[in-house]
C-alpha positions in Angstrom: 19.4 -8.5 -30.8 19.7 -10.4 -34.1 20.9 -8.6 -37.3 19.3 -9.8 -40.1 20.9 -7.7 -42.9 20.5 -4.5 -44.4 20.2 -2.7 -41.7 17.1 -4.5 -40.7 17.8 -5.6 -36.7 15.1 -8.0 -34.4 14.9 -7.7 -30.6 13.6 -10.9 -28.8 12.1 -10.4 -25.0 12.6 -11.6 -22.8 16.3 -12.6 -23.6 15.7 -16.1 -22.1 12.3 -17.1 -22.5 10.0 -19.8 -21.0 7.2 -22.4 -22.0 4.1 -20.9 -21.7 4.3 -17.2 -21.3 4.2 -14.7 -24.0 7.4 -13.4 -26.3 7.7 -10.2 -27.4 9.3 -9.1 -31.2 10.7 -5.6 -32.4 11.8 -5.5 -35.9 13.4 -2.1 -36.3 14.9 -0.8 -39.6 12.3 -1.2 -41.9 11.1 0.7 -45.3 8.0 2.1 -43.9 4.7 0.8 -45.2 6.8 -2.3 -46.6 4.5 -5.3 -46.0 6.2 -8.3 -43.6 5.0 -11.5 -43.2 5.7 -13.7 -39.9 5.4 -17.0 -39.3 6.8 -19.1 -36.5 7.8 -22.5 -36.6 7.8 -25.0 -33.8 10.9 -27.3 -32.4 8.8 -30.1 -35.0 9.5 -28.1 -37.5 5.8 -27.5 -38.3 4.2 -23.7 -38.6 2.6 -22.8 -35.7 -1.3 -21.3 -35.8 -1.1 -17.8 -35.7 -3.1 -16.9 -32.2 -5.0 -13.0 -32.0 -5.0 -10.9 -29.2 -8.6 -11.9 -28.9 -8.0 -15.5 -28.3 -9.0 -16.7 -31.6 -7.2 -18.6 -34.6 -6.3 -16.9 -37.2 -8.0 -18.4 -40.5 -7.5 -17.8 -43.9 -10.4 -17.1 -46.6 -10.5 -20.9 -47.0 -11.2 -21.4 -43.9 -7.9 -23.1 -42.8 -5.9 -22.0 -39.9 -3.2 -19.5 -40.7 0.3 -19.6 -39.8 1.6 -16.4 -41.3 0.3 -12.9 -40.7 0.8 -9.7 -42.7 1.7 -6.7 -41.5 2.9 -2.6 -42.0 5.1 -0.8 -40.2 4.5 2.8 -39.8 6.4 6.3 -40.9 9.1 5.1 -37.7 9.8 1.5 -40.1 9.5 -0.7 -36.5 7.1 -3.2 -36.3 6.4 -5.1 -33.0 4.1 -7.9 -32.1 3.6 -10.8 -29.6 3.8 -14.6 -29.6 1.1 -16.5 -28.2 3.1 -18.5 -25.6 0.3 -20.3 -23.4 0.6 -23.6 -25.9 4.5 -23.2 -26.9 6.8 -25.9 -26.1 9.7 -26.2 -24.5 12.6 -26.1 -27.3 14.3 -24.6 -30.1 11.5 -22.2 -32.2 12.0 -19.9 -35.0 10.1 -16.9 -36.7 10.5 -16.5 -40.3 10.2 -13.1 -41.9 9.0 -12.8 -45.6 10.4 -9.1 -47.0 9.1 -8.8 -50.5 9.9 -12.4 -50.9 13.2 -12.4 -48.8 12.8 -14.8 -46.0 15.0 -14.3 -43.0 14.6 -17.3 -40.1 15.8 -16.5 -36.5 15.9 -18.8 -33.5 14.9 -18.5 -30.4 14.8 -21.5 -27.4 11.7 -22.0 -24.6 12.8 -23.5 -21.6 11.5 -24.6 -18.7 11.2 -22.7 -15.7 12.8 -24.1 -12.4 10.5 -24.4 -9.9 12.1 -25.8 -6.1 10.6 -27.8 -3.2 8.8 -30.0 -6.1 7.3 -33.4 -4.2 6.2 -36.3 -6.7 2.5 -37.6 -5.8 0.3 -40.0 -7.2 -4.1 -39.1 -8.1 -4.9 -41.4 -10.3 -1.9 -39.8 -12.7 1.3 -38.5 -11.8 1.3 -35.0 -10.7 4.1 -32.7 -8.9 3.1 -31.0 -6.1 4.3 -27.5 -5.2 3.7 -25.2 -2.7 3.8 -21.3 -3.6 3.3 -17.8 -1.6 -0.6 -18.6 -2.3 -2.4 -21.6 -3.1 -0.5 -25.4 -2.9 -0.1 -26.4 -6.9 -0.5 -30.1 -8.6 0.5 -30.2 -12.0 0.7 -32.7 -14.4 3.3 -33.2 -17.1 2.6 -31.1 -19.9 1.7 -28.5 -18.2 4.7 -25.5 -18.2 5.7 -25.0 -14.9 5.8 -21.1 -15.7 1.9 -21.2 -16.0 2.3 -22.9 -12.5 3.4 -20.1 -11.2 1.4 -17.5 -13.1 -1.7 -19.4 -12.2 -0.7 -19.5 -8.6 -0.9 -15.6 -8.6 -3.7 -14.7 -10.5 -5.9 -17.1 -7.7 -4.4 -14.6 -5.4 -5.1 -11.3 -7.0 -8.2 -12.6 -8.7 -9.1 -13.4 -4.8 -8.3 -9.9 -4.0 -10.4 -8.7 -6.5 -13.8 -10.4 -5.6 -12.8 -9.4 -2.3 -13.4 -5.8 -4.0 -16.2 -6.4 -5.5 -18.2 -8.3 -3.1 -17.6 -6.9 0.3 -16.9 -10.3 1.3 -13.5 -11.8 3.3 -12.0 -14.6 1.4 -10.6 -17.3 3.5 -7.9 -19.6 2.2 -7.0 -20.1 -0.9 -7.8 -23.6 -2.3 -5.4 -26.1 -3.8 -5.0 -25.9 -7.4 -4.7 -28.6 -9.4 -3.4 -28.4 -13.1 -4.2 -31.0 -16.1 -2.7 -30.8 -19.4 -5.8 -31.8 -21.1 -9.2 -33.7 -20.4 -7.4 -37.5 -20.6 -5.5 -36.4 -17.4 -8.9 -35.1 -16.3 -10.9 -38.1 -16.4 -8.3 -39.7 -14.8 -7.8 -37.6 -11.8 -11.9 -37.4 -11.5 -11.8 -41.1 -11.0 -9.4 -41.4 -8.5 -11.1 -38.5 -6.4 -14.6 -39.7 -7.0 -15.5 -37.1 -9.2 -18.0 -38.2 -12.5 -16.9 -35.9 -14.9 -19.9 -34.2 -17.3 -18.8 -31.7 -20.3 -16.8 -29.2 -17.1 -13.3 -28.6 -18.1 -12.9 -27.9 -14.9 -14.6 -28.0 -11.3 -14.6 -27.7 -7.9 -14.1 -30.1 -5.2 -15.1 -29.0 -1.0 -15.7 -32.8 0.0 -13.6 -35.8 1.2 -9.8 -35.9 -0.1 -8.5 -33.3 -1.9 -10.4 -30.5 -2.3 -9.6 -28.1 -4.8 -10.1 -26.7 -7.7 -9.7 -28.9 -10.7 -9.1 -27.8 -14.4 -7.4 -28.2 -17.8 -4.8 -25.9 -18.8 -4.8 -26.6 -22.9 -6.7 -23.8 -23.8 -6.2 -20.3 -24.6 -4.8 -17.6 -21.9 -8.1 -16.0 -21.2 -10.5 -19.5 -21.0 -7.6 -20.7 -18.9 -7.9 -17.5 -16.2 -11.5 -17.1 -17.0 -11.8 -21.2 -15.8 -10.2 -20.8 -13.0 -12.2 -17.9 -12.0 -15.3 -19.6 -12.4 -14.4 -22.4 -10.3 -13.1 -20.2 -7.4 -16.5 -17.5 -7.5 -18.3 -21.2 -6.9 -16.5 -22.5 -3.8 -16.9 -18.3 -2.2 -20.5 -18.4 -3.2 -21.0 -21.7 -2.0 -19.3 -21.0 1.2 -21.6 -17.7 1.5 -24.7 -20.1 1.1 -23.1 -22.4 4.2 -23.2 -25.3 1.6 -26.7 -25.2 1.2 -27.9 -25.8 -2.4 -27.9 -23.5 -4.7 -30.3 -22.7 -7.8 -27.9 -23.7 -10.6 -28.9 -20.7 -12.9 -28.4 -18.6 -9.6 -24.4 -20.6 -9.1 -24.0 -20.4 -12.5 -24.9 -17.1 -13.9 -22.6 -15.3 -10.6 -19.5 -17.4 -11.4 -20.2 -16.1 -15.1 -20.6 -12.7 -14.1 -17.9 -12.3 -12.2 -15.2 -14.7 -14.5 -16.4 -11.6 -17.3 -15.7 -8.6 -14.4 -12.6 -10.0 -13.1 -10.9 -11.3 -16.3 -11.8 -7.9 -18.0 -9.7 -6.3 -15.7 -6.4 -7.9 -16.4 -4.6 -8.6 -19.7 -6.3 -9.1 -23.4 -9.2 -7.9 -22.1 -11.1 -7.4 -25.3 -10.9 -11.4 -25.6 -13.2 -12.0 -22.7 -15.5 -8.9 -24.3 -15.9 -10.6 -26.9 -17.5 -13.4 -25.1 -19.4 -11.0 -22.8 -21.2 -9.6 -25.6 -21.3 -13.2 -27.3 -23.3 -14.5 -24.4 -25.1 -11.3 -24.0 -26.6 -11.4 -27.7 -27.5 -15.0 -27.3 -29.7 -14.5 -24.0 -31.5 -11.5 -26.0 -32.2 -13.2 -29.4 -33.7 -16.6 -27.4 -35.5 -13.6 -25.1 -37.1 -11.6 -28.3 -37.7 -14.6 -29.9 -39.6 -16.4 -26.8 -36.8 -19.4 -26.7 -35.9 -18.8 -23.3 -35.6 -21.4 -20.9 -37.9 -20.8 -17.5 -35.7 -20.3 -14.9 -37.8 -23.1 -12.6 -35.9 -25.4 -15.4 -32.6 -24.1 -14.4 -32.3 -25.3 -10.6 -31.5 -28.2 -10.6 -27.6 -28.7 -10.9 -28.0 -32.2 -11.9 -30.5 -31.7 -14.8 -28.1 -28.8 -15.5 -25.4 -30.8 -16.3 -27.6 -33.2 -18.2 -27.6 -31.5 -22.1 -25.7 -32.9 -24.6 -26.2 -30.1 -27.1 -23.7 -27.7 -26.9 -26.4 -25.0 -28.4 -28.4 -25.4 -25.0 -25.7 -25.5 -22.7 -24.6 -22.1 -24.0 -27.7 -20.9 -23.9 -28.5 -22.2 -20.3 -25.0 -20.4 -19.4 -25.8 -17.2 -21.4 -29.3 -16.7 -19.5 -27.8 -17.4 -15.9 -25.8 -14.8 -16.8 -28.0 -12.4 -17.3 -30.3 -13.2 -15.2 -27.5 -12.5 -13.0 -26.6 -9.0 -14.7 -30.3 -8.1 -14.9 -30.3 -8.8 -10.8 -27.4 -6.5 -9.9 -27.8 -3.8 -12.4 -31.4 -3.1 -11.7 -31.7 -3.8 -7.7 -27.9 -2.8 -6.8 -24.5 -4.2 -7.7 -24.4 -7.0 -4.5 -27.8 -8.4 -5.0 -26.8 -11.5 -6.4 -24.6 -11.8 -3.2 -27.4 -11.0 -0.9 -30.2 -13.4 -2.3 -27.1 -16.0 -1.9 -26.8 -14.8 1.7 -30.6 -15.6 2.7 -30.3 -18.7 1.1 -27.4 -19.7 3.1 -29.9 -18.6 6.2 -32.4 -21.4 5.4 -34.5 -19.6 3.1 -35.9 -20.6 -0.3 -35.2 -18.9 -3.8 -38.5 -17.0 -3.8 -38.3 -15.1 -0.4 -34.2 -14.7 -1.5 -35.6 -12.7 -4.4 -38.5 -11.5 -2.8 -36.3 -10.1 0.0 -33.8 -8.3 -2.9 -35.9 -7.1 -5.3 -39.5 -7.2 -3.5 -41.1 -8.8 -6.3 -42.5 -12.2 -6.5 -40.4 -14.6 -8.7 -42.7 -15.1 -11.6 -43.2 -10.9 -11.6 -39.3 -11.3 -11.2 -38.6 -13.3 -14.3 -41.5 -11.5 -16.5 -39.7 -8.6 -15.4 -36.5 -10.1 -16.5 -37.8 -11.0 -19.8 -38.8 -7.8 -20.7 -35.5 -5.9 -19.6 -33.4 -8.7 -21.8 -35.7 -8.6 -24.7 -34.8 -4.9 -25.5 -31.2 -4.5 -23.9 -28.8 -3.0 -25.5 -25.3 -2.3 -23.8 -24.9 1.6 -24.3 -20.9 1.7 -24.6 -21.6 -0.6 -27.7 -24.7 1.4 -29.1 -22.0 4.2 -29.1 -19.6 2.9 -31.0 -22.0 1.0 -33.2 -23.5 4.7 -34.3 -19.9 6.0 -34.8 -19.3 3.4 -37.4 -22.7 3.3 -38.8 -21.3 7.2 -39.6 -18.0 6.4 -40.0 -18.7 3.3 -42.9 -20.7 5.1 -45.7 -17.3 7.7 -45.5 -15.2 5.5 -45.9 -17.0 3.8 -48.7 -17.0 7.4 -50.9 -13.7 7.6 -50.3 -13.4 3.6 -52.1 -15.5 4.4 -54.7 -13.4 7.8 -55.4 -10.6 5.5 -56.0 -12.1 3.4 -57.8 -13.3 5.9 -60.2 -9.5 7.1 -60.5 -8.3 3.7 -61.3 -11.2 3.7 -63.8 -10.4 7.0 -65.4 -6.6 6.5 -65.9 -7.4 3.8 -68.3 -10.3 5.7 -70.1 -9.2 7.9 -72.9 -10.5 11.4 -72.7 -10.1 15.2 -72.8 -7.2 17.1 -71.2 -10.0 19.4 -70.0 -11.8 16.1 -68.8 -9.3 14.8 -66.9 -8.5 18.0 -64.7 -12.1 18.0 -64.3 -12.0 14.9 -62.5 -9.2 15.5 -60.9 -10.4 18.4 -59.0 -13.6 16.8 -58.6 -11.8 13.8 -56.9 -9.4 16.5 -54.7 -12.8 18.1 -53.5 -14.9 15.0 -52.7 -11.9 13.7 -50.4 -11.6 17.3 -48.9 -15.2 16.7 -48.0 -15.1 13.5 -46.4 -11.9 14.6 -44.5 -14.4 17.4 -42.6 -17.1 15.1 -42.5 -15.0 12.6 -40.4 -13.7 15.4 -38.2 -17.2 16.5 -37.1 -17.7 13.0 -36.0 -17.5 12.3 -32.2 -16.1 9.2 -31.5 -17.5 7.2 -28.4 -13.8 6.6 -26.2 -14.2 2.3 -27.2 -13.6 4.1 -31.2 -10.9 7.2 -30.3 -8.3 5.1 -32.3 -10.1 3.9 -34.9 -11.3 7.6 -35.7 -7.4 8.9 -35.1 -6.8 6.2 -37.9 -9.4 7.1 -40.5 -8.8 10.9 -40.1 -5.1 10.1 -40.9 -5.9 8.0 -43.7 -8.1 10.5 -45.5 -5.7 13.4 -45.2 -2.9 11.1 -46.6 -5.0 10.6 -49.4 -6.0 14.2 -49.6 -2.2 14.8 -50.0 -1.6 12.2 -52.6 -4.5 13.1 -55.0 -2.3 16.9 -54.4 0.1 15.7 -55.8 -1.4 14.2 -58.5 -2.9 17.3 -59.2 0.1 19.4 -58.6 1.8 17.5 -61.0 -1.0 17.3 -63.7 -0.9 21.1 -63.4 2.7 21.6 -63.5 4.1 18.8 -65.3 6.9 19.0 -62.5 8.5 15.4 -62.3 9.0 16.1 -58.5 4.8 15.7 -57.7 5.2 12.9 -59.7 7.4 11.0 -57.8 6.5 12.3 -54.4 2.9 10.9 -55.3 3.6 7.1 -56.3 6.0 7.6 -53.2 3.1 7.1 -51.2 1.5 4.5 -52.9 2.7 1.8 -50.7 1.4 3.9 -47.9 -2.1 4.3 -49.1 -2.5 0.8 -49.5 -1.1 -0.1 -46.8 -3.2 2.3 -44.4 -6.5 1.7 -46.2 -6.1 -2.3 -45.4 -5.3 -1.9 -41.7 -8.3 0.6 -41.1 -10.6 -1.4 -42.9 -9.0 -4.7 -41.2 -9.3 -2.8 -37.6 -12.4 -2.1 -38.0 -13.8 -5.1 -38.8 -11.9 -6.4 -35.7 -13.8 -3.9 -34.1 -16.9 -4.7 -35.1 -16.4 -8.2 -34.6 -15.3 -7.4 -30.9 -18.6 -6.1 -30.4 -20.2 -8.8 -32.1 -21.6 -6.2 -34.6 -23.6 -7.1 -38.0 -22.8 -10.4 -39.0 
């Protein structure tokens, strides 16, 4: 616990953090609705990008990557948020705390966790081999040995998981090998034979070593959804007996399930966001007759081929759904079976005759049509809620607006209550027009948000009435009391939902 003055205290956990896993802040003591600004700085001395819960970089209006954020606490003055620890260094670190200009700095150290029974070995770079509970680990240097270990156990319950989901035994886990970034890559991949494409990762089930290969200097959630991907290949290969498989077939099941497993574990709405990114992408090339044939997509060779990054996304994003149109509409293993009778000798067209008894091309048409008019119905619901929810807030905007307007017009006593009371009824309106909304569950705190915004700013404009009619200095000063709460609560419901909509990859 560090006391930074003024009754103003910060917790750090945990106490002794390490590279590469997140740290947790509590600042407690605050004037509530005061606005803070943290910023961290790194053992360099340089500000650190400021990472969302959504694994994105925080930018500013110009564009440029932001290294503060601003933010409120609430009526309890604590404020707590967490640092993005996947890319942290080892060493001393500090957060900075702006207060209304007042800038406290506290430190805190990364180290390193200890990891024992550690073996040097040489694969075309040098890596340190460990053995865990699960998988056996290589790791390069760079790479925090706490994400080692939290690697090692998400193989294991991600293993679990498909285990779940597919009604299939997994064998042993495969050897993991972590790179801290694609130099090391290229350089492992040529002493195990591998050619490297645009993969940040792969998988390896022939000659020495095999494993599953990957870089580790991305974000938490490309980092588990990578290593996902990789493993759902070497099961699905395995249920194929080695035979080949159509890549859009391979590629669209390890995409389904890296999105079903990942969901289920931390900062889940950052692998939603590229669910539905994918998802949108896949319909607008399907509506607008830009899809690929799926005859184009076997061949894993000429699928690796692109260099445009537009139609590699797009080959992924229509594997996938090809995928998602395959188990939603004929039954949630299908995509497992037509892998099975593959694996029995069979081609692609009696595999999807045999799951879906269609032909392929009625298969794809079918396909087609179902992508060209999906619509995910948990996002249709929460994209109707706020399609209600926006024009009320925007009435109760332009109500304030019209205040700020009419304090500086000169007019009437007898005008001025008018408006007044016309203001007081208008918000009293939108306040029961938001409560007859039904929010969809995706938008239950967004709606708990706007209803208590609007009856905080039913209470103000009170006030402001009270006081108008009373000329009592106590509404007076109980209304610009609030002032700082107002603002504060108008720009974080407007900022969540636009996070929201965002999430859902909604508008623009």
């Amino acid at each position: 616990m560090f006391d930074l003055g003024g009754g103003i205290f910060l917790s750090v956990t945990p106490e002794d953090p390490f590279a590469g896993r997140d740290v947790s802040f509590v600042l407690s003591g605050l004037t509530p609705w005061q606005p803070v600004t943290v910023s961290f700085i790194d053992p360099q001395g340089v500000a650190a990008a400021w990472i969302t819960a959504d694994d994105l970089r925080l930018v500013g209006r110009d564009g440029a990557v932001a290294t503060s954020f601003l933010m409120y606490p609430t009526a309890s003055g604590q404020l707590d948020w967490d640092r993005y620890g996947i890319q942290d260094e080892a060493g001393a670190w500090s957060v900075d705390i702006d207060l209304d200009g007042s800038v406290s700095s506290t430190t805190y150290t990364l180290g390193e966790l200890h990891l024992g029974g550690q073996e040097p070995v040489s694969v075309g770079a040098e890596l340190t081999r460990n053995s865990g509970s699960g998988s056996t680990v290589y790791y390069s240097d760079l790479v925090p040995t706490a994400l080692v270990v939290d690697l090692q156990e998400y193989l294991s319950d991600s293993a679990l998981l498909l285990e779940r989901r597919t009604g299939t035994e997994m064998g042993q886990l495969p050897d993991l090998y972590l790179l801290a970034n694609r130099d090391v890559m290229d350089q492992v991949g040529a002493a195990t034979g591998v050619d490297l494409g645009f993969e940040d990762g792969y998988y390896k089930s022939f000659g020495t070593r095999p494993g599953i290969y990957m870089r580790t200097d991305l974000l938490t959630t490309e980092v588990r959804r990578l290593l996902v991907h990789e493993y759902v290949h070497l099961v699905f290969d395995d249920l194929a007996n080695q035979r080949s498989l159509p890549a859009w077939l391979a590629e669209g099941l390890s995409r389904y399930y890296e999105f079903d497993i990942v969901l289920s574990g931390p900062r889940a709405n950052a692998t939603l966001l590229r669910k539905y990114s994918a998802s949108d992408l896949a319909r607008t090339a399907a509506q607008s007759d830009g899809l690929f044939s799926l005859a184009t997509l076997e061949s894993q060779s000429d699928w690796n081929s692109p260099i445009d990054q537009d139609q590699l996304s797009l080959q992924y994003a229509e594997a996938y759904m090809a995928v998602r149109y395959l188990n939603e509409t004929y039954g949630p293993l299908s995509g497992k079976e037509a892998v099975v009778d593959i694996g029995l000798g069979f081609g692609l067209s009696h595999a999807i005759e045999t799951v879906t008894g269609l032909n392929f091309d009625t298969f794809e048409s079918e396909f087609r049509r179902w992508l060209g008019k999906w619509e995910d119905p948990v996002r249709a619901s929460i994209a109707e809620y706020l399609a209600s929810l926006e024009p009320i807030l925007a009435d109760q905007e332009a109500i304030l607006d019209q205040r700020t307007n009419d304090l500086s017009t000169r007019m009437t006593a007898s005008e001025a209550a008018i408006r007044r009371v016309s203001r007081l009824t208008s918000t009293e309106a939108l306040v029961d027009r938001t409560q007859s909304l039904s929010p969809p569950e995706g938008a239950l705190e967004l709606h708990q948000e706007a209803e208590e915004y609007l009856g905080r700013v039913l209470v103000w404009l009170n006030l402001e009435f009270q006081y108008a009619d009373t000329v009592d200095d106590f509404y007076l000063v109980a209304g610009n009391a609030m002032i700082p709460e107002i603002n504060a609560r108008g720009l974080l419901l407007q900022r969540n939902m636009s996070d929201l909509q965002f999430l859902l990859h909604l508008g623009e």
